[in-house]
N, C-alpha and C positions, 0 to 999 in steps of 0.2 A: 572239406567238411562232408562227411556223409549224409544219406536222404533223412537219418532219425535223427541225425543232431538239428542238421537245416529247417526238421520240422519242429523239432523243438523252439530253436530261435523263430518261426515265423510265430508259435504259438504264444511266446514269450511278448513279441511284437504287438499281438491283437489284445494280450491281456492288459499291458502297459497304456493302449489305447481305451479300453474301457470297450463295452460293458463286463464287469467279471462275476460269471455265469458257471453253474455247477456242469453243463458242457465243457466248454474249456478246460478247467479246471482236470476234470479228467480228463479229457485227450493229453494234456500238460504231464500228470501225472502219470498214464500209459506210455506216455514218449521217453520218459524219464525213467520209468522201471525198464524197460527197451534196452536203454541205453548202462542199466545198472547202474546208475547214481540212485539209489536208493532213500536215499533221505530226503530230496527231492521230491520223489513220485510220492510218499509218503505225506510231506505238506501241502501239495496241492490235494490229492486225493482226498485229504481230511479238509480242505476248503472245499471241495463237489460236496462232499457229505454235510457240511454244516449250511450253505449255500442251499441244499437240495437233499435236508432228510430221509426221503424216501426214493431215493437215485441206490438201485439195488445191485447196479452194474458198479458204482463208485464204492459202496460198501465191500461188493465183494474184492477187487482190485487194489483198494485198502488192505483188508486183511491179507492177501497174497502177497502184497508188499512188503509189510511187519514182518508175516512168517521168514519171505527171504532175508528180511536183513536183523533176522534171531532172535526177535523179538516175539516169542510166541504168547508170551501171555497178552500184550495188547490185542495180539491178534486175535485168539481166542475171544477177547470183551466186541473189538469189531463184529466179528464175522455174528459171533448172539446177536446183536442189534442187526446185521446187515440178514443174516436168517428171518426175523423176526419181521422186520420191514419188508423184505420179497413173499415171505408169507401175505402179510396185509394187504399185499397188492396181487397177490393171486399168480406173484412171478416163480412157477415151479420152481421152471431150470435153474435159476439164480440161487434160490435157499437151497439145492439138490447138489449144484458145486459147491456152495460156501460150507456145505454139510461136509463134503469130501476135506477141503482145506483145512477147516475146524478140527476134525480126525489128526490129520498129519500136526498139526502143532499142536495138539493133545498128545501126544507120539514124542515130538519133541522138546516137549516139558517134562515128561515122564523119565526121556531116555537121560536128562540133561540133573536127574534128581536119582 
């Protein structure tokens, strides 16, 4: 087993234990984009964000998610809210990446039409 899958199953472990926390949740979902199972990182990432609306590290991670697995238009609706939420909280660098993301799957909706 490698150290991202190993870390996935321990994270799997803690969630199955309780408490299920919009930490977790993304660590879960980082583990899992990591490892390219995509639809994974994608449903827990969307449990951090529902779990913890204003989690702007979980919104952004989300959106990069979507974009990689070609879904750009969710992505695009994400990264708006996930923009919007690191604004409200004063998180630059968060809305300044999610801005760049945003971009690139604006790019690939365009090239895709």
């Amino acid at each position: 087993m490698t150290a991202v899958a190993n870390a996935a199953t321990q994270l799997e472990a803690l969630l199955a234990k309780g408490p299920d926390t919009a930490l977790l949740r993304y660590s879960l979902g980082n583990e899992y984009l990591k490892q390219g199972d995509l639809d994974r990182a994608i449903e827990h990432l969307a449990a951090a964000t529902r779990l913890d609306p204003r989690y702007s590290a979980a919104w952004k991670l989300q959106g990069k998610a979507l974009q990689a697995a070609g879904r750009p238009v969710e992505a695009i609706a994400i990264l708006d809210r996930g923009i919007q939420v690191a604004e409200e909280r004063g998180d630059i660098q968060a809305a300044k990446e999610m801005r760049v993301f945003h971009r690139r799957a604006l790019k690939e909706l365009e090239a895709a039409h």
